[in-house]
Backbone and ligand atoms as CSV (ligand in chain L), in Angstrom:
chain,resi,resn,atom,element,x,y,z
A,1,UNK,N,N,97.711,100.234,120.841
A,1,UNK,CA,C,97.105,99.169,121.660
A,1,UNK,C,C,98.103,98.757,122.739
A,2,UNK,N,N,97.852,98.933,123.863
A,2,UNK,CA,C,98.920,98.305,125.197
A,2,UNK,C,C,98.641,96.947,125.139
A,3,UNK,N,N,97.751,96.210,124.563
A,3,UNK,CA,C,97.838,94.656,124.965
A,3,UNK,C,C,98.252,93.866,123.169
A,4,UNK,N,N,99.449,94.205,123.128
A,4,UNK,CA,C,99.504,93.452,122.268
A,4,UNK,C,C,99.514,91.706,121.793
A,5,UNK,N,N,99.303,91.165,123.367
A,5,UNK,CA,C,99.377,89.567,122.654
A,5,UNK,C,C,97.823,89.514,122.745
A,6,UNK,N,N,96.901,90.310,123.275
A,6,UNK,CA,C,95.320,90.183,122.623
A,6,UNK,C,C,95.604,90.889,121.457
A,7,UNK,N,N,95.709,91.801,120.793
A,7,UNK,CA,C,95.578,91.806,119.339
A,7,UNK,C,C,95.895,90.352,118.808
A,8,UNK,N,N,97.098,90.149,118.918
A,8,UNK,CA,C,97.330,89.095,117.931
A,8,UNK,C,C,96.569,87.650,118.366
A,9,UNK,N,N,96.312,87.375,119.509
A,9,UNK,CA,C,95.471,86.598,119.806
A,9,UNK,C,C,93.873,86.848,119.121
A,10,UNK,N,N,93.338,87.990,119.077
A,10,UNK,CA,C,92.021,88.119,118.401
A,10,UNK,C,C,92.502,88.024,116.474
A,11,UNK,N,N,93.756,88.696,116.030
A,11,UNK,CA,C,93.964,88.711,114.867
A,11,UNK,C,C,94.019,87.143,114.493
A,12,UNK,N,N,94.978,86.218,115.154
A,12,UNK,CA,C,95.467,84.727,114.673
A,12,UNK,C,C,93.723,83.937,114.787
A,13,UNK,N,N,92.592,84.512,116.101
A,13,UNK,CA,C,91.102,83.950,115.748
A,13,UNK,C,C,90.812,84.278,114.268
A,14,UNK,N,N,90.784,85.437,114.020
A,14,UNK,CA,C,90.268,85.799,112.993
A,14,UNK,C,C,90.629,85.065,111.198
A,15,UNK,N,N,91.870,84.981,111.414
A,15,UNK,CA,C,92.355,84.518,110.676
A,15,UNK,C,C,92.354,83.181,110.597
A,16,UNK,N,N,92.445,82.505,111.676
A,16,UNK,CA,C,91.880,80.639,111.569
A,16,UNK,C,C,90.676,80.291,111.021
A,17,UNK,N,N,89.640,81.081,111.438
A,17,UNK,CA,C,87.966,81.426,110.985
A,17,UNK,C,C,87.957,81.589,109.455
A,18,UNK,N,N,88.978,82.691,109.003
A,18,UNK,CA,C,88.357,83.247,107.374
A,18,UNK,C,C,89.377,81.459,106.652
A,19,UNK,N,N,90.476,81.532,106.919
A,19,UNK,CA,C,91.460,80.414,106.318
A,19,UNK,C,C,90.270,78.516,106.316
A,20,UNK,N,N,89.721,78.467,107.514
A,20,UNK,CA,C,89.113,77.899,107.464
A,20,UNK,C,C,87.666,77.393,106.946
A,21,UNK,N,N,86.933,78.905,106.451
A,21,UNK,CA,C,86.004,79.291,106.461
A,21,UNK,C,C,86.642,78.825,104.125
A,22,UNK,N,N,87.655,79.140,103.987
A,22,UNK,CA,C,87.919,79.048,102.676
A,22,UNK,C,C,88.414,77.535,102.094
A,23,UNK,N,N,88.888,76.809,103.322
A,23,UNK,CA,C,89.428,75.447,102.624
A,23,UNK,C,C,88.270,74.269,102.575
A,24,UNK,N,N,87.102,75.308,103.167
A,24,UNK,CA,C,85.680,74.435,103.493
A,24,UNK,C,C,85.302,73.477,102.014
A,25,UNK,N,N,85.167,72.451,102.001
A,25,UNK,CA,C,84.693,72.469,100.222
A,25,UNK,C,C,83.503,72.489,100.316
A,26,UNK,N,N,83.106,73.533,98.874
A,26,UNK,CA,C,82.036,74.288,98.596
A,26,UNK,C,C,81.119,73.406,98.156
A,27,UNK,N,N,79.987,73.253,98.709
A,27,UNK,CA,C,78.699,72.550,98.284
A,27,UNK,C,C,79.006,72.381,96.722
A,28,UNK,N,N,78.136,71.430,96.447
A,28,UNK,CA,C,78.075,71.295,94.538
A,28,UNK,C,C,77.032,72.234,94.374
A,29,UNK,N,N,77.074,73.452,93.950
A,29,UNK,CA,C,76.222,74.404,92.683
A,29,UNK,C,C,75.838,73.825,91.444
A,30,UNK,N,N,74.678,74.594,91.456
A,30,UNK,CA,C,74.186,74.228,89.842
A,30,UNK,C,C,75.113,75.013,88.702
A,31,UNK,N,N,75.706,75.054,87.486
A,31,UNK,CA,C,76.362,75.685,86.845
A,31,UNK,C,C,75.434,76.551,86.198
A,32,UNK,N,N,76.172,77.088,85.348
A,32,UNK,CA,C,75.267,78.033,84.201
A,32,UNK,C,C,74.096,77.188,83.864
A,33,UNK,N,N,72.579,78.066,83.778
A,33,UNK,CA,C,71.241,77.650,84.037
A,33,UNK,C,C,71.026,76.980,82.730
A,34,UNK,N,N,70.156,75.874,82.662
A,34,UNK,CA,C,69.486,75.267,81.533
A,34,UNK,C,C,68.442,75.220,81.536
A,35,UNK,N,N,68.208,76.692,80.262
A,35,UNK,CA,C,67.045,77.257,79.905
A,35,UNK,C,C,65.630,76.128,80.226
A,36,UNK,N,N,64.677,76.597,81.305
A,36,UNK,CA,C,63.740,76.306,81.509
A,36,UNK,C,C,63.061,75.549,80.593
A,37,UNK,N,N,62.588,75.691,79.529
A,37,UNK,CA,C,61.919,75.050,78.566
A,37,UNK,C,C,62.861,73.677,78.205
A,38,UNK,N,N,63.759,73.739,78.546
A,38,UNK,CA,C,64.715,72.857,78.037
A,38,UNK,C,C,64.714,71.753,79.156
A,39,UNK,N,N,64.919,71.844,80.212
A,39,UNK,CA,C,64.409,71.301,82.076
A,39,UNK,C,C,63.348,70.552,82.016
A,40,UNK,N,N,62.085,71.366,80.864
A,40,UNK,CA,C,61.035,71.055,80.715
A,40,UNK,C,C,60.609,69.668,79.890
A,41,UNK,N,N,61.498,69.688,78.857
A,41,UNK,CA,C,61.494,68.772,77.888
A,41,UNK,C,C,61.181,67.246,78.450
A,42,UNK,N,N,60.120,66.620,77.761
A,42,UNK,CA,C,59.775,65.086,78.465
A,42,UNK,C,C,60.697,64.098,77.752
A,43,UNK,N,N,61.155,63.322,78.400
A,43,UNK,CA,C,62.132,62.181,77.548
A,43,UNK,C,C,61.251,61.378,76.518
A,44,UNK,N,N,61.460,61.455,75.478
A,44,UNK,CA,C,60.465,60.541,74.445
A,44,UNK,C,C,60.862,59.183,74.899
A,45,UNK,N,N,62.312,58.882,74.644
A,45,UNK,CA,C,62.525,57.153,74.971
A,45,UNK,C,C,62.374,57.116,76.004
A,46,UNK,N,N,61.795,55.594,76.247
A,46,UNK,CA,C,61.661,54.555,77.556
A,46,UNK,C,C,62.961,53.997,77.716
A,47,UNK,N,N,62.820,54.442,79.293
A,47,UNK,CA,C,64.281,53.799,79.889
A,47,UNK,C,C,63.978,51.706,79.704
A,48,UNK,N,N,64.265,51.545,78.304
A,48,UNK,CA,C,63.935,49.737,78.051
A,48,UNK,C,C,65.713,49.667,78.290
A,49,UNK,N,N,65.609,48.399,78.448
A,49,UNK,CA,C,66.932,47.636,78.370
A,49,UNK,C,C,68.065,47.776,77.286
A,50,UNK,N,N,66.766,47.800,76.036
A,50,UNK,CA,C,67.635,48.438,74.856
A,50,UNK,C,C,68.586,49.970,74.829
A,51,UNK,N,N,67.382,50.487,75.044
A,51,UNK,CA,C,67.881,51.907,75.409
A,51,UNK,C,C,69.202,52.285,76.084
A,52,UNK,N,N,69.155,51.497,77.059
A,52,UNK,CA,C,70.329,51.453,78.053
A,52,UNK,C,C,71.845,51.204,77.382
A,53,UNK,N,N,71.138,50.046,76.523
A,53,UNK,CA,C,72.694,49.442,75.939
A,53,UNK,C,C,73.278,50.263,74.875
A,54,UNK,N,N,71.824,51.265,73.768
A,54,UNK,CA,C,72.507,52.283,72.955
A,54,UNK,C,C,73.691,53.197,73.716
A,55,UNK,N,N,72.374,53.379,74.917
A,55,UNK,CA,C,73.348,54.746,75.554
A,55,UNK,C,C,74.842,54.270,75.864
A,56,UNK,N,N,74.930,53.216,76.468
A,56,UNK,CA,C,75.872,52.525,76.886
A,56,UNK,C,C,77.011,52.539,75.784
A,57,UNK,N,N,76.995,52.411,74.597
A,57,UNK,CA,C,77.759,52.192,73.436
A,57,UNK,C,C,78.202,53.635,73.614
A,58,UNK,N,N,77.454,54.573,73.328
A,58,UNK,CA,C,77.678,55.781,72.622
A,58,UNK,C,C,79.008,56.337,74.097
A,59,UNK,N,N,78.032,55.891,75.273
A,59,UNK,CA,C,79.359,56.326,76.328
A,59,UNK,C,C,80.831,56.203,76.451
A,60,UNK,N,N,80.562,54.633,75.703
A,60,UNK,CA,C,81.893,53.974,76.026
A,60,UNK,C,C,83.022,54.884,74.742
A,61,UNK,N,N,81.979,55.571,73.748
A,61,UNK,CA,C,83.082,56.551,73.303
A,61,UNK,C,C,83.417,57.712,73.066
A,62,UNK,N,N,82.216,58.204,73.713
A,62,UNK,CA,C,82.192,59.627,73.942
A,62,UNK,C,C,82.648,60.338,75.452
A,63,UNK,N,N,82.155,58.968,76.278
A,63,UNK,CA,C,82.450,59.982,77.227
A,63,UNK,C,C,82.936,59.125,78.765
A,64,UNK,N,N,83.545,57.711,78.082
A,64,UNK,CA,C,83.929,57.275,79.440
A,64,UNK,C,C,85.490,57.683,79.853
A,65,UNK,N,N,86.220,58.222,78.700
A,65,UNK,CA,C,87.857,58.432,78.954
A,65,UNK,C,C,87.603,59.902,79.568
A,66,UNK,N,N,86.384,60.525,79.976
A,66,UNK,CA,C,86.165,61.328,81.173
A,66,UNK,C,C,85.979,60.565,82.620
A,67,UNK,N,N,84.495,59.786,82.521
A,67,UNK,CA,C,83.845,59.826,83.341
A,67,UNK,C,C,83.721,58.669,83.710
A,68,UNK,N,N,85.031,57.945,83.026
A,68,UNK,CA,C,85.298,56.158,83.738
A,68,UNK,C,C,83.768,55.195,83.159
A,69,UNK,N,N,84.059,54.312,83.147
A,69,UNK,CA,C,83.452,53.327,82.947
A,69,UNK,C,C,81.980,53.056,83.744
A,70,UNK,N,N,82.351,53.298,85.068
A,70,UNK,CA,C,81.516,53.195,85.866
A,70,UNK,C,C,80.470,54.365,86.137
A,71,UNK,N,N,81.052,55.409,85.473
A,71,UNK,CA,C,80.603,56.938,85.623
A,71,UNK,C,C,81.218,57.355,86.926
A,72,UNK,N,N,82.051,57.081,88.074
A,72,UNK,CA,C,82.783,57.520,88.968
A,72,UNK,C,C,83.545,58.530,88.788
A,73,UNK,N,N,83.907,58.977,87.728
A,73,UNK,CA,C,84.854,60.342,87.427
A,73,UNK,C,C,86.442,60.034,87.995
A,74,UNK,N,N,86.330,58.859,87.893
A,74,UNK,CA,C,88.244,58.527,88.617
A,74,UNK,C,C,88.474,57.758,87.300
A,75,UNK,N,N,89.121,59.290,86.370
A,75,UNK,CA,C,89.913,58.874,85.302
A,75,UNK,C,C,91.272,59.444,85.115
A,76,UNK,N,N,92.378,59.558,84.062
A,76,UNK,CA,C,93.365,60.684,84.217
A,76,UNK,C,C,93.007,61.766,84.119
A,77,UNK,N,N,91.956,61.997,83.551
A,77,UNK,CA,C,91.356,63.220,83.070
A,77,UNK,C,C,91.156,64.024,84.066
A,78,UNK,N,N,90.850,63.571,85.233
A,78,UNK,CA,C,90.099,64.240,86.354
A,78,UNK,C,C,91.363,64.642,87.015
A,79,UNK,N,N,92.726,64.613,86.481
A,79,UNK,CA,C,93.822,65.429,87.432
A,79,UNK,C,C,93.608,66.287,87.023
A,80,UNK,N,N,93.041,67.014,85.999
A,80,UNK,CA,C,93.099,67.977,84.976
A,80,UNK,C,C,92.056,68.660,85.334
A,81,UNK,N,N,90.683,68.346,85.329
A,81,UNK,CA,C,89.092,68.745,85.637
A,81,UNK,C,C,88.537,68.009,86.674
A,82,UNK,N,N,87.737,68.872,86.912
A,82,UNK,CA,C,86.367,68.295,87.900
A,82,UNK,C,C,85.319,67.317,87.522
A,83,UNK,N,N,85.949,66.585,87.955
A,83,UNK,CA,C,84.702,65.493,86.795
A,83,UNK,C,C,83.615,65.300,88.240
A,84,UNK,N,N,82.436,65.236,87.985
A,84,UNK,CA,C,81.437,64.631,88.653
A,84,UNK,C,C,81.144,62.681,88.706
A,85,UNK,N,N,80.651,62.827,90.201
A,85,UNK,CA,C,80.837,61.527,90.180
A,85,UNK,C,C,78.699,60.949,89.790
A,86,UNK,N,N,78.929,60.244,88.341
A,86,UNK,CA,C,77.597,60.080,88.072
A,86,UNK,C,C,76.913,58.969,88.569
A,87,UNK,N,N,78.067,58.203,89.336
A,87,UNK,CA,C,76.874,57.035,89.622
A,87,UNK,C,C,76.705,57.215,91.404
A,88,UNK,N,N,76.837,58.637,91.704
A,88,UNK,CA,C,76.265,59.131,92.543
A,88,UNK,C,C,74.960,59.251,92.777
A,89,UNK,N,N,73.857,58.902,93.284
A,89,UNK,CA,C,72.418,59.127,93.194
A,89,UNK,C,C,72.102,60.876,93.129
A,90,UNK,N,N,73.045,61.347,93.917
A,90,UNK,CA,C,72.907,62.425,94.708
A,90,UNK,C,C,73.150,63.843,93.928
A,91,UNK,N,N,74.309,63.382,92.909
A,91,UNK,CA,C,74.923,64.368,92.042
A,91,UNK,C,C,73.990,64.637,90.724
A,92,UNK,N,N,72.695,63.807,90.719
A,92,UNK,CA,C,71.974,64.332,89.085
A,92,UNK,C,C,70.439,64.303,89.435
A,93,UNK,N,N,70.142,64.164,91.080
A,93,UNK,CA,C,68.897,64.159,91.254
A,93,UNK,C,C,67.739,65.440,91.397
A,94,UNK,N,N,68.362,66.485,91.297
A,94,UNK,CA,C,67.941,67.815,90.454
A,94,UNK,C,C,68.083,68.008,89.363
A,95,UNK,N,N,68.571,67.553,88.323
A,95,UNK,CA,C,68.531,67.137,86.988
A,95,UNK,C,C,67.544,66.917,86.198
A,96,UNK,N,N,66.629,67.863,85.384
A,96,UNK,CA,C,65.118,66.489,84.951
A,96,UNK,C,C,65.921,65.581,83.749
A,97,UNK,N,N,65.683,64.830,82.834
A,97,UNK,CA,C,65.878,64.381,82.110
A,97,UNK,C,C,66.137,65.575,81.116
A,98,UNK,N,N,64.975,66.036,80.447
A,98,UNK,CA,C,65.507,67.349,79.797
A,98,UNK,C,C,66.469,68.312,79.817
A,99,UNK,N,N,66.944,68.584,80.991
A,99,UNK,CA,C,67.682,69.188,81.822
A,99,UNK,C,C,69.144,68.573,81.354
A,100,UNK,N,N,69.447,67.268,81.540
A,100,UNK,CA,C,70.444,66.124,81.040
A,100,UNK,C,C,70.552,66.264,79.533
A,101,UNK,N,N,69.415,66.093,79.008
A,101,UNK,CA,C,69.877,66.425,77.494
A,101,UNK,C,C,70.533,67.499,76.735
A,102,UNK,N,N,70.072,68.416,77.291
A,102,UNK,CA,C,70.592,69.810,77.177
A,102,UNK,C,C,71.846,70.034,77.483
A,103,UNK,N,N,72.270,69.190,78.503
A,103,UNK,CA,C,74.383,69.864,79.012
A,103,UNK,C,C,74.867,68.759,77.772
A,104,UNK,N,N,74.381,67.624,77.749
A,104,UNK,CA,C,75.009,66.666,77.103
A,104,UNK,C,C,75.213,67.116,75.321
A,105,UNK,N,N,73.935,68.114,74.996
A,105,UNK,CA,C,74.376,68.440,73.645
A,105,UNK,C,C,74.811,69.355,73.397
A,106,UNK,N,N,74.742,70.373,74.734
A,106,UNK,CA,C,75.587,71.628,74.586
A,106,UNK,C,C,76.663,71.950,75.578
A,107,UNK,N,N,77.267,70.397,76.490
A,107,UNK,CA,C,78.228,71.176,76.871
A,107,UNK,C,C,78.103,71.394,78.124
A,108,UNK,N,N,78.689,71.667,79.401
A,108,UNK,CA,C,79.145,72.391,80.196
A,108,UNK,C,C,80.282,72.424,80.889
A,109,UNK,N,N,80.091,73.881,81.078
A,109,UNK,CA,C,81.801,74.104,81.594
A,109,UNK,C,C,82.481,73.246,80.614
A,110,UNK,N,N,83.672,73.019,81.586
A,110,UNK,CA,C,84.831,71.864,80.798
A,110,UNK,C,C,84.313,70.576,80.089
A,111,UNK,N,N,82.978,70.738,80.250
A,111,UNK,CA,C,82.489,69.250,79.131
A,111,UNK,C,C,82.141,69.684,77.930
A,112,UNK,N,N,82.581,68.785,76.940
A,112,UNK,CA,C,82.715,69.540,75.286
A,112,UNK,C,C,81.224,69.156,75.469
A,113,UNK,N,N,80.679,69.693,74.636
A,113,UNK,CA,C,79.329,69.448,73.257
A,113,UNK,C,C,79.326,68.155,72.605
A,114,UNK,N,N,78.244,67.588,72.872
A,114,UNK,CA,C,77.695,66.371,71.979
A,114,UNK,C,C,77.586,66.874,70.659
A,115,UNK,N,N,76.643,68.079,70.961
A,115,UNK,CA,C,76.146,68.825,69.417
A,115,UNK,C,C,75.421,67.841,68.707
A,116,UNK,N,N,75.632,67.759,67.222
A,116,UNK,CA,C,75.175,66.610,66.220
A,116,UNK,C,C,75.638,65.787,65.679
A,117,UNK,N,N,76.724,65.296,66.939
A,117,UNK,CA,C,77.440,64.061,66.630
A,117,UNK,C,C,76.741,62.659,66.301
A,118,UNK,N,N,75.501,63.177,67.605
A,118,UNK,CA,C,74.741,61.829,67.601
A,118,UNK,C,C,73.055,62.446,67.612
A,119,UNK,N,N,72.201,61.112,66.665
A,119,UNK,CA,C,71.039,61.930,66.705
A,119,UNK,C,C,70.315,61.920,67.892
A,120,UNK,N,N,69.505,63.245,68.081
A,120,UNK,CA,C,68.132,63.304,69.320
A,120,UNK,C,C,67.996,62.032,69.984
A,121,UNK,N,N,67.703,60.650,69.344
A,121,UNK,CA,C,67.221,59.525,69.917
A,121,UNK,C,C,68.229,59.238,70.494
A,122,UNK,N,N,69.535,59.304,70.188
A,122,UNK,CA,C,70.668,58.723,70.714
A,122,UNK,C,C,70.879,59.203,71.979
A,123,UNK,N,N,70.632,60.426,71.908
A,123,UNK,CA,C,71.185,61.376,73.201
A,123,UNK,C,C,70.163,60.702,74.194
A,124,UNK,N,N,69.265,60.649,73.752
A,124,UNK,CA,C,68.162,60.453,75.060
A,124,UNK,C,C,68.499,58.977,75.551
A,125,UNK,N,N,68.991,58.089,74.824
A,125,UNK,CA,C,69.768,57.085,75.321
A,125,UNK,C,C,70.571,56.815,76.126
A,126,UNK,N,N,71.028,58.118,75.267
A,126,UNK,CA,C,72.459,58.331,76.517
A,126,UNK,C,C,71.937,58.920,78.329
A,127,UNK,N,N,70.674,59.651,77.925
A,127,UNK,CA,C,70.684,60.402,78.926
A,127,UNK,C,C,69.747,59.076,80.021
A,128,UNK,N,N,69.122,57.895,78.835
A,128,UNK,CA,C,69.024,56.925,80.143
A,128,UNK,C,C,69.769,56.565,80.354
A,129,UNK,N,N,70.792,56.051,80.083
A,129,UNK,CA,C,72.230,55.078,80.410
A,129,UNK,C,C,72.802,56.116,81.498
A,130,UNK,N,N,73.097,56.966,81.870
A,130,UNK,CA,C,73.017,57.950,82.769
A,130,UNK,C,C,72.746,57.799,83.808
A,131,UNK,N,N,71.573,58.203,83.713
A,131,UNK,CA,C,70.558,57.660,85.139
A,131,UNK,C,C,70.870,56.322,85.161
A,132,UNK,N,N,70.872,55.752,84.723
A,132,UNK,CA,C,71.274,53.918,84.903
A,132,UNK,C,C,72.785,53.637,85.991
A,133,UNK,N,N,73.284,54.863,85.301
A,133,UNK,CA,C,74.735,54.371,86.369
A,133,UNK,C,C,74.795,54.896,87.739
A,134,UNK,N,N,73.323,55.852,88.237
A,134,UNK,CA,C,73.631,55.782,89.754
A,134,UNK,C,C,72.089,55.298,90.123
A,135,UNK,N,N,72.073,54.391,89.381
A,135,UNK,CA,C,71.052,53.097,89.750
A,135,UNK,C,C,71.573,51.622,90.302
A,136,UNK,N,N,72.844,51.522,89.730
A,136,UNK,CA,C,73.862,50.526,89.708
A,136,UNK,C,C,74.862,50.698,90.455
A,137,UNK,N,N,75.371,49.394,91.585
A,137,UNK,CA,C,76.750,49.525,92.432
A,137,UNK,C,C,78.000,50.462,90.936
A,138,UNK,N,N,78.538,50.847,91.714
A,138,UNK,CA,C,79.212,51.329,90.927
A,138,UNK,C,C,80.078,50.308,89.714
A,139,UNK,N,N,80.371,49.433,89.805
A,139,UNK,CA,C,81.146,48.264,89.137
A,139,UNK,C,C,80.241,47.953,88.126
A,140,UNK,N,N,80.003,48.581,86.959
A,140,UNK,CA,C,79.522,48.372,85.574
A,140,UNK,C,C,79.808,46.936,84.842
A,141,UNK,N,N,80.408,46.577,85.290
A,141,UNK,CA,C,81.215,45.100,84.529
A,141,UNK,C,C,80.267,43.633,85.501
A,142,UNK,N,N,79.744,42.990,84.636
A,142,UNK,CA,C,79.219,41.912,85.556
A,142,UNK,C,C,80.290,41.245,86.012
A,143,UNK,N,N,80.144,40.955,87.262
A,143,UNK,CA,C,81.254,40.226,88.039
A,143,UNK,C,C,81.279,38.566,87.901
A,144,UNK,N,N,81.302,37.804,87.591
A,144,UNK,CA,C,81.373,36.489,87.743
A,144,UNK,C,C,82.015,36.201,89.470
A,145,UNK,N,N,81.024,35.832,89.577
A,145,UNK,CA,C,81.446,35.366,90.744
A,145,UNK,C,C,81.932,34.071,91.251
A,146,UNK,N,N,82.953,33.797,92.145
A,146,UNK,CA,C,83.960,33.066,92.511
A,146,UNK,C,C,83.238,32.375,94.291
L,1,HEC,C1,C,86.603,66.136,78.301
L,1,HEC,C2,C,86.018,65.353,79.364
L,1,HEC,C3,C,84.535,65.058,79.303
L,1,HEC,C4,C,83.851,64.346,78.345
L,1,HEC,C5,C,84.385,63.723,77.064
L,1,HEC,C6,C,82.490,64.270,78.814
L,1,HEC,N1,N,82.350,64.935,80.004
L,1,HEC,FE1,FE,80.657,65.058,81.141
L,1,HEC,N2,N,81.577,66.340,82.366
L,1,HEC,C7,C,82.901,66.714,82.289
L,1,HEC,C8,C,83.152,67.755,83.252
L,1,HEC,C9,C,84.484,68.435,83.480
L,1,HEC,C10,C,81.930,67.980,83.901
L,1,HEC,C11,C,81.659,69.032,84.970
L,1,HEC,C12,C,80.909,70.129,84.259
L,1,HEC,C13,C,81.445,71.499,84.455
L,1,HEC,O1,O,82.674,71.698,84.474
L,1,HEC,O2,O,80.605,72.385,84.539
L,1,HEC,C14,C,80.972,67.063,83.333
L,1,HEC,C15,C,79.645,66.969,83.736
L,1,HEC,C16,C,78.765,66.005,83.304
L,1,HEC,C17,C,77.441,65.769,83.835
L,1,HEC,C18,C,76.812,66.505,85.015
L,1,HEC,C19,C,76.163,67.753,84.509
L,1,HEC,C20,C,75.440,68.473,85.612
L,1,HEC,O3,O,75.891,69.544,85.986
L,1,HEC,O4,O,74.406,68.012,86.084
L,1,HEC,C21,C,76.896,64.744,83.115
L,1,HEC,C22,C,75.525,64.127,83.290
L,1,HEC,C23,C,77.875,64.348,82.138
L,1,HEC,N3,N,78.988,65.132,82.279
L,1,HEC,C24,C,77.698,63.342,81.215
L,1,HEC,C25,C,78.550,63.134,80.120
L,1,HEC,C26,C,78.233,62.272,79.001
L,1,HEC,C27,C,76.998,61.408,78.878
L,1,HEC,C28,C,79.275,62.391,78.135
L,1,HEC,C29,C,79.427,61.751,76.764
L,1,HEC,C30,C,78.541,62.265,75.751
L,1,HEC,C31,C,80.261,63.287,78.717
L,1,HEC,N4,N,79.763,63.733,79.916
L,1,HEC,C32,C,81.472,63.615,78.145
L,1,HEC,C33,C,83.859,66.189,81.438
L,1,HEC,C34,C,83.577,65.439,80.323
């Protein structure tokens, strides 16, 4: 090539493009699929008040020293993993309810298994208390106000 500062001028484009093209952050993907029938599943419990507060219990020990209190995912944990932020509207609104029950008792990715820690009714508790936290400002704690 006789023009070598166009090579490297087209090489250093090229290379700003792919470098850039990689530090992009990647849309949120759906993870490994939850079997259709399972997506399908109708929530038996009513999202009642009660409901909320089971789920609420069971969170506060299963799964807030992940996913914070608030469900925000800004815990220590998250130097470690990817935690999702749940009281995101945005992050579980492809989700059906069924769909929710299913990662929660089996798991995904880096999230352990509920399994049969807690019974069916519970989970579905959980899985309203869930949806509850990107229903809610993020600040789970009633504020008394000043
Ligand atoms: C060890 C930390 C940890 C614990 C405990 C944990 N999670 Fe997770 N959770 C994660 C991680 C990490 C992800 C991201 C999933 C992945 O890596 O695929 C996640 C994802 C989720 C999602 C989003 C799933 C999706 O893809 O739509 C929900 C909802 C969720 N967790 C709820 C819970 C609930 C409810 C509990 C308590 C039963 C819980 N998690 C316990 C770490 C945890």
């Amino acid at each position: 090539m006789r023009e070598p500062t166009l090579a490297l001028t087209v090489f250093l484009l090229i290379s700003f493009f792919v470098v850039a093209q990689a530090t992009k952050p990647t849309p949120r993907t759906a993870y490994s699929p939850v079997p259709v029938t399972a997506a399908r599943e109708p929530n038996p419990v009513k999202s009642t008040p009660e409901s909320i507060a089971q789920g609420k219990k069971i969170y506060g020990y299963d799964c807030a020293q992940c996913h914070g209190t608030a469900g925000d995912g800004k815990t220590e944990v998250a130097k470690e993993l990817k935690i999702p932020d749940l009281s995101d509207p945005a992050v579980l609104k492809d989700r059906t309810d069924g769909a929710l029950f299913y990662i929660l008792k089996n798991g995904h990715g880096n999230m352990p298994r509920e399994g049969d820690r807690v019974k069916p009714e519970q989970l579905w508790d959980l899985v309203n208390y869930v949806r509850s936290l990107a229903r809610k400002p993020p600040s789970a704690e009633p504020k008394v106000s000043n």
